[in-house]
Backbone bond lengths (Angstrom), bond angles and torsions (degrees), N, CA, C in turn:
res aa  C-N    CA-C-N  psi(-1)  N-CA   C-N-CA  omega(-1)  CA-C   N-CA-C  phi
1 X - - - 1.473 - - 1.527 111.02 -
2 X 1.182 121.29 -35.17 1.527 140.32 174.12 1.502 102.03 -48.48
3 X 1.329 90.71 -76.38 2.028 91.54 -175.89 1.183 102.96 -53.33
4 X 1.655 141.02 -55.78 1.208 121.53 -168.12 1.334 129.88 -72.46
5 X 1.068 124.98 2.32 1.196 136.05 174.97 2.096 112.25 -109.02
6 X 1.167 117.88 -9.55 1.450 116.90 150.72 1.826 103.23 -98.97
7 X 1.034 165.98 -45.26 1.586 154.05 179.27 1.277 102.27 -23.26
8 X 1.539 127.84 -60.95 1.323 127.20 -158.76 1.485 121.20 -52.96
9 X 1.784 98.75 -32.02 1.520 116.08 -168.79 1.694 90.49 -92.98
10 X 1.032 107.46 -40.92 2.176 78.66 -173.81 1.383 102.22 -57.53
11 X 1.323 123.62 -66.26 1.537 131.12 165.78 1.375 103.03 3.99
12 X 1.351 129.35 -86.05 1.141 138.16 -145.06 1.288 108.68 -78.85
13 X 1.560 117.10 -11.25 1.587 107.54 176.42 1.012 79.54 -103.48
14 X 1.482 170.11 44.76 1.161 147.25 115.32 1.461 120.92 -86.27
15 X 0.892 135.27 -42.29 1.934 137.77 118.15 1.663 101.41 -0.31
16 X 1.431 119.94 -68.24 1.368 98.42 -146.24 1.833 87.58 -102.81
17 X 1.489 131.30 9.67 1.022 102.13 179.51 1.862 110.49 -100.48
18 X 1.558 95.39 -0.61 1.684 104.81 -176.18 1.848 102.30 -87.33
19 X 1.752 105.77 -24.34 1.538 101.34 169.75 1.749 113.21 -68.40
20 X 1.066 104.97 -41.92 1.757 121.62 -178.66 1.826 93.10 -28.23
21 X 1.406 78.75 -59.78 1.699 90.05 -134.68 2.106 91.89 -76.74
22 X 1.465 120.12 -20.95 1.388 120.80 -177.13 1.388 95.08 -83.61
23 X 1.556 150.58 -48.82 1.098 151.55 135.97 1.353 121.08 11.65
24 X 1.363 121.84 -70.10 1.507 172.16 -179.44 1.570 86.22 -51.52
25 X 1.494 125.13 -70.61 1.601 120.43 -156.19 2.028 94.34 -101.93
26 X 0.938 105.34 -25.25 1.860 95.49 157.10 1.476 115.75 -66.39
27 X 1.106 108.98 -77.42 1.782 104.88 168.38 1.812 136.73 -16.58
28 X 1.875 79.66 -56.33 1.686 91.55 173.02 2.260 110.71 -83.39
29 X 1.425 101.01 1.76 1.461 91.01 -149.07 1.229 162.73 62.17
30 X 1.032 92.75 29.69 1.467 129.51 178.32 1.497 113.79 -65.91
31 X 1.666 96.95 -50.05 1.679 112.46 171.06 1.704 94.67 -103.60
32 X 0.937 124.66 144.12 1.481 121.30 -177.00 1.504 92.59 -132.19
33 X 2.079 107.17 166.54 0.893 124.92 -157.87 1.709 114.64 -71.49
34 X 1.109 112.87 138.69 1.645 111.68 -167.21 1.621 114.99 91.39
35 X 1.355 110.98 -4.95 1.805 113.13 -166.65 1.919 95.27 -73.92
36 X 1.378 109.90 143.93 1.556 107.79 156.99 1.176 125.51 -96.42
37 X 1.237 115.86 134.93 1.399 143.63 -153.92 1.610 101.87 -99.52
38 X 1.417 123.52 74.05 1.673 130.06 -175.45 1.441 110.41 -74.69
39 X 0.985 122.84 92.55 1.428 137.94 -156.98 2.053 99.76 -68.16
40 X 1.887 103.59 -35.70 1.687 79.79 153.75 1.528 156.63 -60.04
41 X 1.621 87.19 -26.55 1.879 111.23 178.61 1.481 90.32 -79.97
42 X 1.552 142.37 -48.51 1.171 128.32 -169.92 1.480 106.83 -57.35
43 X 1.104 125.48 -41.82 1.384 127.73 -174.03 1.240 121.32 -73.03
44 X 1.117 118.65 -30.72 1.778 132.93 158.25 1.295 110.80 -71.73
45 X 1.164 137.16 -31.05 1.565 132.59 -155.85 2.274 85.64 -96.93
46 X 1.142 120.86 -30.10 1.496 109.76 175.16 1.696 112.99 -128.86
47 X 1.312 98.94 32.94 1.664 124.59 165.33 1.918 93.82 37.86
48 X 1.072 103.80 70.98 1.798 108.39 166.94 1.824 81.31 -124.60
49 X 1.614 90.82 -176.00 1.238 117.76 160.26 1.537 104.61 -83.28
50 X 1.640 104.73 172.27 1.579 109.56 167.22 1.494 116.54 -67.88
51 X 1.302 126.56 -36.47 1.785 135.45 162.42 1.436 100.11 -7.84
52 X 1.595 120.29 -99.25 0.914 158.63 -173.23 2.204 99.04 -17.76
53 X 1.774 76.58 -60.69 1.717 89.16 -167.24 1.797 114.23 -67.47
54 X 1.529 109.15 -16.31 1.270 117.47 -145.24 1.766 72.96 -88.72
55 X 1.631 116.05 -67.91 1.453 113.03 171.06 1.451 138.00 -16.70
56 X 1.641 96.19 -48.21 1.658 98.17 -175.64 1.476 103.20 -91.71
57 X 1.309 131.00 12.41 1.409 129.19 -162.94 1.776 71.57 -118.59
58 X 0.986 151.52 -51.28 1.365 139.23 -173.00 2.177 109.30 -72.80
59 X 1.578 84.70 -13.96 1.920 64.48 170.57 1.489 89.96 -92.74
60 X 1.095 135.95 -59.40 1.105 128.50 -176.00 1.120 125.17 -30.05
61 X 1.690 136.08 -24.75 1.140 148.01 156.90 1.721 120.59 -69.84
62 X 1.336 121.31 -9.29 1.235 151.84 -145.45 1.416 72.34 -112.19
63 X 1.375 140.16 -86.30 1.696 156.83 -150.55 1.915 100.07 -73.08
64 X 1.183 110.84 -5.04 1.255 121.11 -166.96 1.748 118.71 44.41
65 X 1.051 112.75 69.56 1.254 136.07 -169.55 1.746 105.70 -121.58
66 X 1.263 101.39 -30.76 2.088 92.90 -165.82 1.536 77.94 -145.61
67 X 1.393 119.34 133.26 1.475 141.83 144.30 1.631 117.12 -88.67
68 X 1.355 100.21 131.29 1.586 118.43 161.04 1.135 128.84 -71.92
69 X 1.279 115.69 98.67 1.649 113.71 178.25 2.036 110.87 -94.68
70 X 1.439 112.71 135.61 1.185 115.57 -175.62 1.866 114.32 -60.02
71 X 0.600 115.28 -65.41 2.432 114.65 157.58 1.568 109.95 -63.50
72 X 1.188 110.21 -29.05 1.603 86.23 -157.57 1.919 102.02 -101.07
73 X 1.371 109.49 -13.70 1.409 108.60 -177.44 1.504 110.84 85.06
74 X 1.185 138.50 -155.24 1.395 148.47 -166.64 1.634 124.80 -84.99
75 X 1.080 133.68 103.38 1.328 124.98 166.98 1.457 121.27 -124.28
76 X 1.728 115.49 167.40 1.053 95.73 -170.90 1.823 109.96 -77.15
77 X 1.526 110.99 170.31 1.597 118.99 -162.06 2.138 84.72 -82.31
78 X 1.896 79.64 161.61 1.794 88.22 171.78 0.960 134.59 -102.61
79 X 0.998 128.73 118.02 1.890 102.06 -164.19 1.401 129.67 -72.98
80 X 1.668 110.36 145.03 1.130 82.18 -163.03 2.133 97.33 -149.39
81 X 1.533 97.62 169.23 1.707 83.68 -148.19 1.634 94.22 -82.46
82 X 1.554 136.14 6.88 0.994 116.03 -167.47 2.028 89.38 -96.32
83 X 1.274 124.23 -18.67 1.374 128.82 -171.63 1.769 93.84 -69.75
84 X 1.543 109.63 -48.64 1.681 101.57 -165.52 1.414 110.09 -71.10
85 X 1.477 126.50 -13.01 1.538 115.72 151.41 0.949 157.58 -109.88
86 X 1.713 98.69 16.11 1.232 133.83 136.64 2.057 119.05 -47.12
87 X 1.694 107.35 -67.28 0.643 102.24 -176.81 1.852 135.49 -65.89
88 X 1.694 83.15 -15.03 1.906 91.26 -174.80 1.391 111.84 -91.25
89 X 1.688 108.79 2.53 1.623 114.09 -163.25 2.239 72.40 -101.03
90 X 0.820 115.16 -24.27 1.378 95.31 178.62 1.419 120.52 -90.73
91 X 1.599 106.60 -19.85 1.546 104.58 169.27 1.641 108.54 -77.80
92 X 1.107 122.06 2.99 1.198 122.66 -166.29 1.538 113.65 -90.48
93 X 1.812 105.05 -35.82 1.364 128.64 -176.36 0.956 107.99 -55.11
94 X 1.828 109.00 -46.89 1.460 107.10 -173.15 1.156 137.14 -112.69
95 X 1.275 100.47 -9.91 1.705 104.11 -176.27 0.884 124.79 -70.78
96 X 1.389 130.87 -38.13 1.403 144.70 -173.63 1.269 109.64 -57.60
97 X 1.408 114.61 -55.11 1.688 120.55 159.03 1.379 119.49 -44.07
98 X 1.385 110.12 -60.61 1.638 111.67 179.26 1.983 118.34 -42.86
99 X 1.404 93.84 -32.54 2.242 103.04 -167.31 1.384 78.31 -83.96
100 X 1.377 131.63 -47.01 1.157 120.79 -153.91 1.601 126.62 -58.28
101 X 1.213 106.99 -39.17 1.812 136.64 -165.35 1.932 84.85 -93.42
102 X 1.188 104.51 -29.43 1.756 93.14 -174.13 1.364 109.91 -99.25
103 X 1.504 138.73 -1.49 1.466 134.06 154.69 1.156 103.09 -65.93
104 X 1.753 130.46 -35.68 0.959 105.87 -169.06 1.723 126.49 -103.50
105 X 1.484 91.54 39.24 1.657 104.93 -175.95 1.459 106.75 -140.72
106 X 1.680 106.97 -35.15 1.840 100.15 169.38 1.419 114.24 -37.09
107 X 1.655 108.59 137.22 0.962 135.15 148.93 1.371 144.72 -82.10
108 X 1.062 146.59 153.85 1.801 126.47 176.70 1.095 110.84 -42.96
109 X 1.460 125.18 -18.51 1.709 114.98 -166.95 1.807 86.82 -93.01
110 X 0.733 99.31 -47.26 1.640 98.26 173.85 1.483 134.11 -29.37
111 X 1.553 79.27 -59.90 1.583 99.09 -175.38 2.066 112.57 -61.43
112 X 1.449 91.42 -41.91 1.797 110.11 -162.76 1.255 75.20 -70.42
113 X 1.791 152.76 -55.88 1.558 116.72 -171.35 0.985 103.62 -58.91
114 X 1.338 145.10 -59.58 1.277 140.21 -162.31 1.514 123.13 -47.25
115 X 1.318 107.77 -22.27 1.480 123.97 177.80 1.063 103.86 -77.14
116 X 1.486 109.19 -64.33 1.714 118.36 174.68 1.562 124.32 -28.09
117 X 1.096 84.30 -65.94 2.076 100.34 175.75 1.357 102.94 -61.84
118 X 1.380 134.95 -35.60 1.713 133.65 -177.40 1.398 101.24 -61.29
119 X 1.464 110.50 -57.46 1.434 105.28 -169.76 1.866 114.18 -70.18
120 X 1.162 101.79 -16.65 1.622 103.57 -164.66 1.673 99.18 -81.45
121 X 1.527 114.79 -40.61 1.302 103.84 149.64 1.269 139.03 -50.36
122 X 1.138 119.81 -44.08 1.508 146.20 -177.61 2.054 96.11 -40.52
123 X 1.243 86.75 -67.52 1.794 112.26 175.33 1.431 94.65 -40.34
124 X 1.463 137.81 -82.89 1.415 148.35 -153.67 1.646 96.37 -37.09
125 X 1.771 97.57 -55.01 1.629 111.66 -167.81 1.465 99.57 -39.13
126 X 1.387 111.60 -71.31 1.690 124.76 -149.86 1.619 82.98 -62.40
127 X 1.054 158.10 -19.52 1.763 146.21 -129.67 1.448 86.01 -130.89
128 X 1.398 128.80 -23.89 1.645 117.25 -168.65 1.503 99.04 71.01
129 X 1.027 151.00 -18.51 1.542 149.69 152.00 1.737 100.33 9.30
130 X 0.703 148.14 79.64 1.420 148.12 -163.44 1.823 106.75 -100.77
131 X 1.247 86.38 -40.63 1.621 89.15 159.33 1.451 150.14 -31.40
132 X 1.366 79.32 -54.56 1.400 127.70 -173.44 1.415 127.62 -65.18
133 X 1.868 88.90 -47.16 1.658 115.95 -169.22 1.529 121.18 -38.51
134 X 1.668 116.57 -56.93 1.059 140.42 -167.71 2.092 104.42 -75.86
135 X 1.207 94.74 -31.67 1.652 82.76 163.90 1.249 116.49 -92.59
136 X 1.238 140.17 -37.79 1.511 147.97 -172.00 1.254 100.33 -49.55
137 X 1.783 109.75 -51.31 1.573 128.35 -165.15 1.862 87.72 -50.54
138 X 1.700 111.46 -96.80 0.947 106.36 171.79 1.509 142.71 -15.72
139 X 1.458 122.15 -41.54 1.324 119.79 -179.60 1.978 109.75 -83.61
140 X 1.523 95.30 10.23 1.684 98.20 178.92 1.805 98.43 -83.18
141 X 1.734 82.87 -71.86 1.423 90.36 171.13 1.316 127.44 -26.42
142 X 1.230 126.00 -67.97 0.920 147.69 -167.10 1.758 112.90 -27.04
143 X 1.706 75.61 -69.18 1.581 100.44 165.20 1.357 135.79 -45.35
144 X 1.464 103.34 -28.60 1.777 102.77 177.06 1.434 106.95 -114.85
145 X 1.469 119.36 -6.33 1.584 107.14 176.12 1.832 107.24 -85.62
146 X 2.036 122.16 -23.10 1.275 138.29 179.06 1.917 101.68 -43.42
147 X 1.153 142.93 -34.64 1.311 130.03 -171.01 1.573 106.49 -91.84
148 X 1.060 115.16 -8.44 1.704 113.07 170.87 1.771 104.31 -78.73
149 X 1.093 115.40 0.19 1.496 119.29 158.85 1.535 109.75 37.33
150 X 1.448 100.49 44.86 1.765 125.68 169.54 1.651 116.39 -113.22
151 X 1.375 95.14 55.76 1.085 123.41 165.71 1.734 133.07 -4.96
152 X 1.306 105.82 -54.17 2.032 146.85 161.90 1.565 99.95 -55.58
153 X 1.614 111.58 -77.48 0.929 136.42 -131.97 2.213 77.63 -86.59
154 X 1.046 129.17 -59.58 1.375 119.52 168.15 1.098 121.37 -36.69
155 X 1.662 126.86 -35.61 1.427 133.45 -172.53 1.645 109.56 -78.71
156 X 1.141 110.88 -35.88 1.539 126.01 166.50 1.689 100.69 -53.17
157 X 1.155 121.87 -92.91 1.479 136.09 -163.04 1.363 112.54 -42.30
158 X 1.645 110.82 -28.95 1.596 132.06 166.13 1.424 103.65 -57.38
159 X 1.535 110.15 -53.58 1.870 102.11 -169.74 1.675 99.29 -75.34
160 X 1.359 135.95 -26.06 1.366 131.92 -164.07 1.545 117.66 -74.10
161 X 1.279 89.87 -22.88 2.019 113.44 -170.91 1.561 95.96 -91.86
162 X 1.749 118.65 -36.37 1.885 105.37 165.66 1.617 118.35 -70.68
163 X 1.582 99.39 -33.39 1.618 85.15 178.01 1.750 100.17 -85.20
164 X 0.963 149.16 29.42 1.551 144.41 -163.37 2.155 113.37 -129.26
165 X 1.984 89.72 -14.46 1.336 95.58 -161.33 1.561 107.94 -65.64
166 X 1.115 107.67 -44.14 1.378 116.22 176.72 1.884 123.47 -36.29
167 X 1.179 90.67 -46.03 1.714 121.53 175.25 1.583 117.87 -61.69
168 X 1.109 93.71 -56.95 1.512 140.22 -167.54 2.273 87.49 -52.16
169 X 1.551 80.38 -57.60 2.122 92.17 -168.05 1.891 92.71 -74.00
170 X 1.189 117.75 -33.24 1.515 113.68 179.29 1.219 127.21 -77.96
171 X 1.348 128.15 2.29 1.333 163.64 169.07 1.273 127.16 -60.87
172 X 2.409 95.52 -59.65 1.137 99.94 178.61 1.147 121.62 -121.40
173 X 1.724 101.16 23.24 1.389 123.56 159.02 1.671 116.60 -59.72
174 X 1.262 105.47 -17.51 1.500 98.92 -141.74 1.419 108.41 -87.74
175 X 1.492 118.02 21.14 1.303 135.33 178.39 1.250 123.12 127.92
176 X 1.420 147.35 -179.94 1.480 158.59 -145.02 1.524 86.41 -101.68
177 X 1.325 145.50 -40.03 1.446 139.61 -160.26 1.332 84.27 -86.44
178 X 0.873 148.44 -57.86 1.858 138.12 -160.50 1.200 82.57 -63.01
179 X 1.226 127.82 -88.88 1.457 126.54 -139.15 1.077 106.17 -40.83
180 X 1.624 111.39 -60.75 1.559 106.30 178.22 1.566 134.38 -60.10
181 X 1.351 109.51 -13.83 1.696 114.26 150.31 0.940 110.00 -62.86
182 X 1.626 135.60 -81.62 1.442 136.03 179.55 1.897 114.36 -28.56
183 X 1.151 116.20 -16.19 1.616 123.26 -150.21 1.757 84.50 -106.49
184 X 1.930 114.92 -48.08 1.310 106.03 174.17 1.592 140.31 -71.58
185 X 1.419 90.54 -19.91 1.369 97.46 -178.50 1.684 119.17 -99.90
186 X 1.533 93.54 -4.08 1.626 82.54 170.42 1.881 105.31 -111.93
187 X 1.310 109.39 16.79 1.946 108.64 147.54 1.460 107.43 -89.08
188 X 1.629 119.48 -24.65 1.528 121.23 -175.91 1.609 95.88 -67.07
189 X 1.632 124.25 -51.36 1.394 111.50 -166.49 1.359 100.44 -60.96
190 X 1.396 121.04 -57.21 1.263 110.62 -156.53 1.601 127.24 -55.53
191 X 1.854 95.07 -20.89 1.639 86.95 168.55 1.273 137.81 -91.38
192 X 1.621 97.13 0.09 1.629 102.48 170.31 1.485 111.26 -92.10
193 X 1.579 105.94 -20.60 1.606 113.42 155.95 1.773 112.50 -38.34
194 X 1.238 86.89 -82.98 1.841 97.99 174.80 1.753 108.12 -38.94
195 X 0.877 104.61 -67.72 1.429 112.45 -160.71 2.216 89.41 -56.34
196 X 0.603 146.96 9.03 1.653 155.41 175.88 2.090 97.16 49.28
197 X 1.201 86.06 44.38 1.836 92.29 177.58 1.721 93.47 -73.03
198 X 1.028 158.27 88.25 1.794 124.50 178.55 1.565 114.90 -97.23
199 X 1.477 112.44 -2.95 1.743 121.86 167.91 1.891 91.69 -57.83
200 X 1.626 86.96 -66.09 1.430 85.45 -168.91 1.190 150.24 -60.94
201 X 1.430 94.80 -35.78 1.584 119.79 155.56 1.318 134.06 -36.84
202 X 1.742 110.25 -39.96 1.335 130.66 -158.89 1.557 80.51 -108.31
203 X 1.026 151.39 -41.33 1.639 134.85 173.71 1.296 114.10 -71.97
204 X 1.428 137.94 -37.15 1.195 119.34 147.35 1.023 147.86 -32.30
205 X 1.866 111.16 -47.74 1.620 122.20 -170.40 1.867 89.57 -88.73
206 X 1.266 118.81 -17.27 1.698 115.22 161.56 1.118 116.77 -32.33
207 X 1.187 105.24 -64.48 1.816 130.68 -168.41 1.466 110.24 -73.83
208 X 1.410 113.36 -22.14 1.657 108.83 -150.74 1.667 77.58 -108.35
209 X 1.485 157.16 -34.69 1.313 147.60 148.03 1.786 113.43 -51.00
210 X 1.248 112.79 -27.88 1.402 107.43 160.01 1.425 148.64 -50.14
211 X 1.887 78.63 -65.63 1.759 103.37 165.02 1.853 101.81 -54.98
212 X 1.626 122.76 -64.27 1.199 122.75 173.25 1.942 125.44 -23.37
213 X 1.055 87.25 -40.99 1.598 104.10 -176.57 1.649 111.48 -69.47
214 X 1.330 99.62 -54.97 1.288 106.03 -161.79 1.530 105.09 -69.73
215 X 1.647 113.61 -43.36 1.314 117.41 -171.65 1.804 113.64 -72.06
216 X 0.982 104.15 -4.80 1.355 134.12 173.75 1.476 101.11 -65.81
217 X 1.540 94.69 -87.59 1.834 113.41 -177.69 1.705 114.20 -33.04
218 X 1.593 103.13 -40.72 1.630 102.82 -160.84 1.350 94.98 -106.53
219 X 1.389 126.00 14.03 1.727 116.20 161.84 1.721 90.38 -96.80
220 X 0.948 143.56 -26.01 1.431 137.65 -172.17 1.450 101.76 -67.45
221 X 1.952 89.85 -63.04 1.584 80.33 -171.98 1.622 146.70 -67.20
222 X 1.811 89.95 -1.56 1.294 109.30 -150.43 2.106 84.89 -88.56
C-alpha cells in the first residue's frame, strides 16, 4: 500500500518537470509556432519513456501551447490575433472585479508582496529579461487580485495568463514605449491598490488590459 500510494507522486513530477522545461523553449522560442513535437526524440533527449512525454504534451495542450493534429501528432499552437482577443476580453471580465474586492481587503502583508513582485518586475524591465516578463507579469497580479479570496475566479485568470504568456513577452517586445507604458501603469495600479481606491483601481487595470489587447491585435495584424 506504501509503494502504491508514493508512484503516483514521482510520476507527476516527471510529467510536470518535462512540461517545465517544453514550456520553457515554447515561451522563449526555441520550439516555435507550427514546430512538431516527436514525442520519441522528446523521450530520448530526457531519457523517460513516451508516457511521461505524451502527458505533459497534453497539459501543455490544456494551457493551449501544443495542438493535436490527427496524422501529424503534436505541434506547437500558432498564434493568432483572433485568440489574443478572445483571451483579453476574458481577462477583462474578471479582473477588474477580482483588484477591485481585493483593495478593499489587502493588508500590509498584502500590499509588501505586491510591492515585492512590482519591483521584481520592475528589475526584468530595465534587464530586457524577456523570459521572465510573462511570469513576473503574472506573479504581480497575482499578488493583488489573492485578498479578494475568489478562490475559482483566481484559478481562471491563472490558466488565462499561461495561455497569454507568449503574447504577454510580444507585447513588451514591441519597443521601449510599450514597455515603458506597461512599466507605468502597473506602479499606477499598485498605488491605487495600496491606497484601497478599488473603483479606481479596477478602471485603470480596465484600460491597461485594453490598451494591452488592442496593441496586441494591431501588431499581429499589422
Amino acid at each position: 500500500m506504501k509503494k502504491a500510494a508514493i508512484e503516483p507522486i514521482e510520476r507527476r513530477s516527471i510529467v510536470d518537470s518535462i512540461a517545465d522545461r517544453l514550456r520553457a523553449r515554447i515561451l522563449d522560442n526555441d520550439l516555435a509556432e507550427g514546430d512538431l513535437l516527436r514525442q520519441e526524440a522528446i523521450a530520448e533527449a530526457y531519457a523517460v519513456s513516451r508516457m511521461p512525454v505524451r502527458e505533459a504534451l497534453r497539459q501543455l495542450e490544456a494551457e493551449g501551447l501544443v495542438v493535436f493534429h490527427r496524422h501529424k501528432g503534436a505541434v506547437v499552437s500558432r498564434l493568432e490575433p483572433a485568440e489574443v482577443e478572445e483571451l483579453f476580453d476574458l481577462r477583462i471580465m474578471i479582473e477588474p472585479d477580482l483588484i477591485r474586492r481585493a483593495a478593499a481587503r489587502a493588508d500590509a502583508e498584502d500590499i509588501a508582496a505586491a510591492e515585492a513582485a512590482l519591483i521584481a518586475s520592475e528589475a526584468a524591465y530595465d534587464l530586457r529579461d524577456v523570459s521572465h516578463w510573462g511570469e513576473l507579469n503574472w506573479q504581480l497580479h497575482e499578488a493583488m487580485y489573492r485578498p479578494a479570496r475568489r478562490d475559482r475566479s483566481l484559478a481562471l485568470v491563472q490558466m488565462l495568463n499561461l495561455n497569454i504568456d507568449r503574447y504577454i513577452r510580444i507585447q513588451l517586445s514591441l519597443g521601449d514605449a510599450s514597455l515603458d507604458h506597461a512599466r507605468r501603469e502597473h506602479r499606477e495600479l499598485f498605488e491605487l491598490y495600496k491606497a484601497g481606491k478599488g473603483a479606481a483601481v479596477a478602471k485603470l487595470l480596465k484600460a491597461h488590459l485594453t490598451n494591452a489587447r488592442d496593441a496586441l491585435v494591431k501588431a499581429f495584424r499589422d
